[in-house]
N, C-alpha and C positions, 0 to 999 in steps of 0.2 A: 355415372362416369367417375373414375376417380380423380382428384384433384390433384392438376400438375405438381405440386410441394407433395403431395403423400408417393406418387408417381416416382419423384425424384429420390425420394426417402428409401422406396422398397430397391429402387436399381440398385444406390449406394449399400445397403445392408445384404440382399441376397447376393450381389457379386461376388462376393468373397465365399459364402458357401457353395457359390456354383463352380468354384473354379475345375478341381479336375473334372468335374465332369461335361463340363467344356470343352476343355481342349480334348478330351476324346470322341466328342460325336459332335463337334460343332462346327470342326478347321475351315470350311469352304465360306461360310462368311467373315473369316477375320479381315479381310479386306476393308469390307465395309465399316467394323468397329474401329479400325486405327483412324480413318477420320475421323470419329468421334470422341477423339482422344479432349477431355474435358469439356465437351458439350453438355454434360448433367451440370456442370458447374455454372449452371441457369441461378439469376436469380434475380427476381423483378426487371424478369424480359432483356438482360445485358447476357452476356455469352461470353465467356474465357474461354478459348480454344485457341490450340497450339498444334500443327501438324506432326504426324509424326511419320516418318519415310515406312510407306506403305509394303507388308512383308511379306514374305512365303512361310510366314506360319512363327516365330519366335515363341520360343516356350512362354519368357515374360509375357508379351502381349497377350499371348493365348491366355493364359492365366488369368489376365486383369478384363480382356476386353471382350469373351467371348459369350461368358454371361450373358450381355447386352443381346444377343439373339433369342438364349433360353427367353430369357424374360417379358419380351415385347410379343413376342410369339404365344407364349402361356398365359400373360396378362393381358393380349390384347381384347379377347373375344368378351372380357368380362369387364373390362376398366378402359377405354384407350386415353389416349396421351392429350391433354389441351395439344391440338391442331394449330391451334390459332396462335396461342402463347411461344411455342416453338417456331412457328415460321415469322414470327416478327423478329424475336430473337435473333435468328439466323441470319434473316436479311438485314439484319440491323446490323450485325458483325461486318458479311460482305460487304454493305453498300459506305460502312464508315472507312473502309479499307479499300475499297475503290476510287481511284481516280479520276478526275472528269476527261480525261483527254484519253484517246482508245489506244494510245502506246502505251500510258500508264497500266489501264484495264488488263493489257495482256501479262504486265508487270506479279500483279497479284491475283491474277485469275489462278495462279494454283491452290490459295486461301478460298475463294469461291465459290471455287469447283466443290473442293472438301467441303465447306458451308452447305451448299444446295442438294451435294450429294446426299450428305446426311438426314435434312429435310425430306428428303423425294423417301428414304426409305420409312420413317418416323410418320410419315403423315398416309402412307399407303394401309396403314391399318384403319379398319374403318370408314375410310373412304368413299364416294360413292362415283360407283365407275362411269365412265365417261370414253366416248371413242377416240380410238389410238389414233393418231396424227403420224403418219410416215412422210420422210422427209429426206430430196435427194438435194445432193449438194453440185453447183456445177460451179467448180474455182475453187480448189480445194488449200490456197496459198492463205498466207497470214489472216486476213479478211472475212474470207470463205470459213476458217476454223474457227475465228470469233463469234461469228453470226452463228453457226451450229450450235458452237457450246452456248451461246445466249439461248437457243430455242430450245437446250436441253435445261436452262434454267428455267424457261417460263413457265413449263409444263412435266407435270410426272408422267404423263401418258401421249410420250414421244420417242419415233424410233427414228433413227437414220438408216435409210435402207439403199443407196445409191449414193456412188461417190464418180466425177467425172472431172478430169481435169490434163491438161498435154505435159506431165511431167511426174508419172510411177511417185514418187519419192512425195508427192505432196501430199496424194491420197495416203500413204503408209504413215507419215506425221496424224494426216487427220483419225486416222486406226490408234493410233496410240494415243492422243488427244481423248479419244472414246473412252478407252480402256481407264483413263483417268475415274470415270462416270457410271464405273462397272454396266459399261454398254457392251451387248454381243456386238462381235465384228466377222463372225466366221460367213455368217450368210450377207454381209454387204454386197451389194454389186458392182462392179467397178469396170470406167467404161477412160479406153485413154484416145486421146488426138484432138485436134483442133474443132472436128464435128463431134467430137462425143458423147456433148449435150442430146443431139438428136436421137440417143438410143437412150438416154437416160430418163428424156421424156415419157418412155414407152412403158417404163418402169410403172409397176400400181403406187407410187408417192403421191400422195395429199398434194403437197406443193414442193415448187425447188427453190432453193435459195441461190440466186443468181449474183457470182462474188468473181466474174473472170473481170481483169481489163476493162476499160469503160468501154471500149470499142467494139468491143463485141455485147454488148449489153443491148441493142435492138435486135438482134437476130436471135440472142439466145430467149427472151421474151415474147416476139413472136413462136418461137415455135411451144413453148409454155402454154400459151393460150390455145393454141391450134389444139394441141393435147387435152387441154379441158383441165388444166394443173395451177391450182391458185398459188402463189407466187410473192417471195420476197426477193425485192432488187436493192441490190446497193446504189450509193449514188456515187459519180453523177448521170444522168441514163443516158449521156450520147457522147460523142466529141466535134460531130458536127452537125449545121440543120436539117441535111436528111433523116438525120437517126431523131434528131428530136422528134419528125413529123412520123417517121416510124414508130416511134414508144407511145406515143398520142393515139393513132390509130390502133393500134395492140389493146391499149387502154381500153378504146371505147370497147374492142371488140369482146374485153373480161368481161365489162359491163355488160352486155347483150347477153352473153353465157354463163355469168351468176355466179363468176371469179371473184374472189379476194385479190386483191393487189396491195402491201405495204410497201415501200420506201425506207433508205436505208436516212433517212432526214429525221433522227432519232426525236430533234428539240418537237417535234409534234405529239410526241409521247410520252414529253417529259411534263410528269403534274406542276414543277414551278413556273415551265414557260406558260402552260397549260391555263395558270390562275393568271398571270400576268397580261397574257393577251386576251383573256375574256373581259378582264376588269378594262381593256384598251378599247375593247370593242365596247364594251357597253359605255363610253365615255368618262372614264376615269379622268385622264388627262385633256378631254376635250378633241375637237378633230384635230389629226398630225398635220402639220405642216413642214416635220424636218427632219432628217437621221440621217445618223454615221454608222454605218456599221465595219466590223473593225476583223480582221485575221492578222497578225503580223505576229510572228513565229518565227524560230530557227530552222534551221536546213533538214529534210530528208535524205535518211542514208542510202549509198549507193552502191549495190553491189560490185566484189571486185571480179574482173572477167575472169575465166578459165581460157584457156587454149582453146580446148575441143569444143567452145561453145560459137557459132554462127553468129553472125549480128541479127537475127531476129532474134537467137535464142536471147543473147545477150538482153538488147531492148526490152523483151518479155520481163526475164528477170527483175529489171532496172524499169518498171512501167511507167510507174510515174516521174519519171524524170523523160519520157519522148512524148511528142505532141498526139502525134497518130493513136495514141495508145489511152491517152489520159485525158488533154484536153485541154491541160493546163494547169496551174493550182490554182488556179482562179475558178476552175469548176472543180477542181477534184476536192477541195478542202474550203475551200470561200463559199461552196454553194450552200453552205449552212447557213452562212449568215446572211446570204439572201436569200435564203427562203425564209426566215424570218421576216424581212423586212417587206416579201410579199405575201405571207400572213398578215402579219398584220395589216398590212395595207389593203388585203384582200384582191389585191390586183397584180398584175406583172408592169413592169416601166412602159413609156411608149416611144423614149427617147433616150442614145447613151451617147458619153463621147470618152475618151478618154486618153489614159497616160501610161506607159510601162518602161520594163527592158531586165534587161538581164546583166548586174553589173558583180553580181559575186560567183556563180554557181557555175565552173568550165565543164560540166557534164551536163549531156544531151542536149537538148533543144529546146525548152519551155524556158520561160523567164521567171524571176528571181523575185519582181517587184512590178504589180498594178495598183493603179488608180481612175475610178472610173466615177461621173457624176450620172448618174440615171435619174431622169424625168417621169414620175408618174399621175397619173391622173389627178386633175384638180390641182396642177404646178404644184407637186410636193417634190422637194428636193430631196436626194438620198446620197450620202458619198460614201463609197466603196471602197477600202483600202486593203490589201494582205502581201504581205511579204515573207520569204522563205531565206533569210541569211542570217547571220550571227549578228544577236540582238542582246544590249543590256536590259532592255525592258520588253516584254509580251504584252500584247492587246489582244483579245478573243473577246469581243462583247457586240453586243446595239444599244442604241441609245436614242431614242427619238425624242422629240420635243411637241407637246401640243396646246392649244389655246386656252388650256388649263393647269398644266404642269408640264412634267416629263416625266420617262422611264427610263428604267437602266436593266439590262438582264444580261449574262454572261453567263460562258459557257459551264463550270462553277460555282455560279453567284456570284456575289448577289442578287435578286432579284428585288425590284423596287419601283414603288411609284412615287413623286411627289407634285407638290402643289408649285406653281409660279415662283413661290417665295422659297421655297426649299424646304418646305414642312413636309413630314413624311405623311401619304396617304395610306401605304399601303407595304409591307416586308414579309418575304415568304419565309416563317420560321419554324417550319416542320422538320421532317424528317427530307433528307434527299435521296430522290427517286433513282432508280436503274433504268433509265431510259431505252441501253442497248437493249435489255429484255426484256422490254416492258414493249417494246415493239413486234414483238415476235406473241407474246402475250394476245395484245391486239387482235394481230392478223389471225390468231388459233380460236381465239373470241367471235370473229366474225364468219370466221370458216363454218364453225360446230353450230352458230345459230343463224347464220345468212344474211348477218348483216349490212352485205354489201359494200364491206373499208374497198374504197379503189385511191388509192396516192398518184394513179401514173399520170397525170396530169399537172400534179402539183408542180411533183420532183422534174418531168418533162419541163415546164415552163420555170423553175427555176433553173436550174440547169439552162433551160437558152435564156434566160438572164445574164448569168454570167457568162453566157458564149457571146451574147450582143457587146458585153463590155469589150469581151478579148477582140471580136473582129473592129469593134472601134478602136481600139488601142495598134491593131497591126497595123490596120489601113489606113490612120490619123483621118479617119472621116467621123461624121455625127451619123449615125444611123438610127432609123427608126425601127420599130419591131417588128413590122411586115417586111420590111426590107432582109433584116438577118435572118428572121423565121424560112426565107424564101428565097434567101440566097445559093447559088450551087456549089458552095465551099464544098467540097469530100476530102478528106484524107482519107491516103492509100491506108488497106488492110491485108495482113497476109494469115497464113494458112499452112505454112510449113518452115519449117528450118531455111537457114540459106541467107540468100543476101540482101540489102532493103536501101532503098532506090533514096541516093543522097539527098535529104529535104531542105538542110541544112536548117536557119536558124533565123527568124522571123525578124528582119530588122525592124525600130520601134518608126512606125507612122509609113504611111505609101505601099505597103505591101499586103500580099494578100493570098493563098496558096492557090495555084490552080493545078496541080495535078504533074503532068510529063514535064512543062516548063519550068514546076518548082514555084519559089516567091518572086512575083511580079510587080512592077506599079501598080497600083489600085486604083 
């Protein structure tokens, strides 16, 4: 093989002999070279790379960048490229340039894309083949497109072959999202309306990635499973306790038929939380006795209405801002940080009470600010906090305390353990991880060797973690977890255009939804 530095040496030399005869028999990959616009410029594993607006052929570019096909093509069979050297490279660039938070992610995911793209073509030489992974999409909106292009990073030998979602316009963004990834779109299948999942299932895909509305996230899971289709779900998996005991049963039922299931609850995937909560578990800091864990955050945006749009379409739109739909931000965004805090714990609460209300945010129906104290086994305390309004200062972290030290781990870092006295035990000073793809990674890992990854339990009972807090914060009562587990809370769900039945707006303490009457005393 020849050596990455000699590798680098022959591109930089032969490209400039190659040029006309490049640009005459080479045009249909220049695509791919403009993202590689100063990728050779490797050296000792760092990456200078600058995009450059991707073209229909430019004589310049042709000239400088088309080379880059002759070459890798003519030298592959006899020399190939460090593999290894190039994908650390690569993911070094991406991952310093990503953001921890997933509004950032989408920020510079046009740097990434270019990144991975490059990679995926660089490393298929020599390669040793492995089976293609097809993969439909059902929620083809902001969410649903990140998760795909995440799974088009995890893996070189991945295809999207089914797109389904109630709004034309989302699937054609997700087409040109592809087309980013020089992925074919001509043979996609695409399936529209509120059931459209259920033909998408029928589709030959591997698995679907399930990214619609929380509220529909038990139904479209169920039928996943029924299908025999292993499966990523976003969080959080329900909005109220029948869908929690639905995702559960679903769950068990992958298990019996020898599903994969992952979870959109990235922190389980990420190597820093990964080292930190082992070192927890094997007694670093001694047994827990205490955590805070923290979301306190500015406002999510809200769509502005159209005329021609219905208030379901509206609400749809705008999801996370209605209850029926999301669940709250206390599950929709908070259930990371309890499901940390039920990792680590290893358990779910057995008792919550709590505090909220909605004192900044005059669109839709959820509230603005919770606080929730959860009791878990063995009287460990845990307090709950997240908020969504205009903040001088952000909190995203956990923090537990144990009879030995404490930790600290957030959603960026740091990650840390220390002693009683505040001497450090432990700092994770590697490299930071891509979690979003590093989960889809996972679930393609367990698929191809049977490993068995099933989350829908985790993410199930985290999720009615933070449901148990919300119904104790509506109803001002203490409730236990067989209590909300088992409660007949349902929020209404619709299935077409049109108009949606006033629920109005959960006053804090005594209230409770029950259906035709709305919110009642509790």
């Amino acid at each position: 093989m020849l050596s990455y530095h000699v590798y680098v040496s022959i591109v930089k030399i032969v490209a400039v002999d190659l040029n006309f005869f490049s640009l005459h028999f080479f045009p249909r990959r220049l695509g791919y070279f403009l993202q590689l616009r100063n990728l050779f410029a490797l050296h000792d594993g760092m990456i200078s790379m600058k995009m450059h607006p991707g073209g229909n052929g430019s004589a310049v570019s042709a000239l400088v960048w088309n080379p880059l096909y002759i070459i890798t093509h003519w030298l592959g069979p006899i020399g190939s490229i460090d593999n290894k050297k190039v994908e650390q490279g690569v993911l070094k660039m991406a991952e310093k340039e990503r953001d921890v938070s997933r509004r950032s992610f989408v920020k510079t995911g046009a740097m990434a894309t270019a990144a991975i793209s490059a990679f995926h073509v660089l490393k298929s030489h020599g390669a040793s083949a492995k089976p293609l992974i097809k993969i439909g999409v059902i929620g083809c909106g902001g969410r649903g497109r990140e998760a795909m292009k995440d799974a088009l990073r995890a893996d070189d030998a991945v295809r999207i072959v089914a797109l389904a979602d109630i709004f034309p316009e989302k699937m054609e963004l997700a087409k040109e999202e592809l087309n980013k990834f020089d992925h074919p779109t001509n043979e996609i299948e695409t399936f529209l309306g509120f059931k459209s999942y259920q033909e998408l299932v029928k589709t030959d895909c591997d698995y679907v990635i399930l990214a619609t509305p929380p509220c529909y996230r038990p139904e479209t899971l169920e039928a996943a499973v029924a299908a025999k289709k292993h499966v990523f779900m976003e969080k959080p998996a329900a909005v109220d306790p029948q869908g929690i005991r639905r995702i559960i049963a679903a769950g068990e039922k992958a298990k019996e038929l020898g599903l994969s299931i992952a979870a959109g609850t990235q922190r389980r995937h990420q190597k820093e939380y990964i080292e930190a909560v082992n070192r927890m578990h094997d007694g670093a800091i001694g047994e827990i006795v205490n955590m805070q864990i923290f979301w306190a955050g500015g406002p999510i945006g809200f769509p502005k209405r159209k005329e021609e749009w219905s208030e379901v379409e509206w609400q749809i739109r705008g999801w996370y801002h209605w209850l029926w739909l999301s669940g709250d931000h206390i599950l929709e965004q908070h259930v990371h940080n309890i499901d940390v805090a039920n990792w680590i714990m290893g358990a779910h609460p057995i008792k919550a009470f709590g505090v909220g209300g909605c004192g900044w945010q005059e669109r839709g129906n959820i509230w603005d600010h919770h606080a929730v104290h959860f009791l878990y086994p063995n009287g460990v305390d845990i307090l709950s906090m997240c908020s969504q309004h205009p903040r001088k200062v952000s909190r995203v972290d956990e923090r537990a305390q144990g009879t030995k030290g404490r930790s600290f781990t957030a959603q960026g870092g740091p990650w840390y353990l220390q002693d009683r006295h505040g001497k450090e035990l432990w700092r994770f000073e590697g490299e930071k991880s891509a979690p979003y793809v590093q989960e889809h990674a996972d679930l393609m890992d367990s698929i191809r060797n049977n490993k068995g990854l099933n989350e829908a339990r985790n993410v199930a009972e985290s999720t009615m973690t933070a449901m148990m807090g919300r119904m104790a914060e509506y109803t001002g009562d203490e409730l236990t977890w067989e209590e909300a587990l088992h409660s007949d809370e349902q929020f209404p769900i619709y299935y077409e255009f049109g108009d949606v039945d006033d629920q109005g707006a959960p006053a804090p303490g005594g209230q409770k939804y029950t259906g035709e009457e709305g919110w009642q005393p509790g």
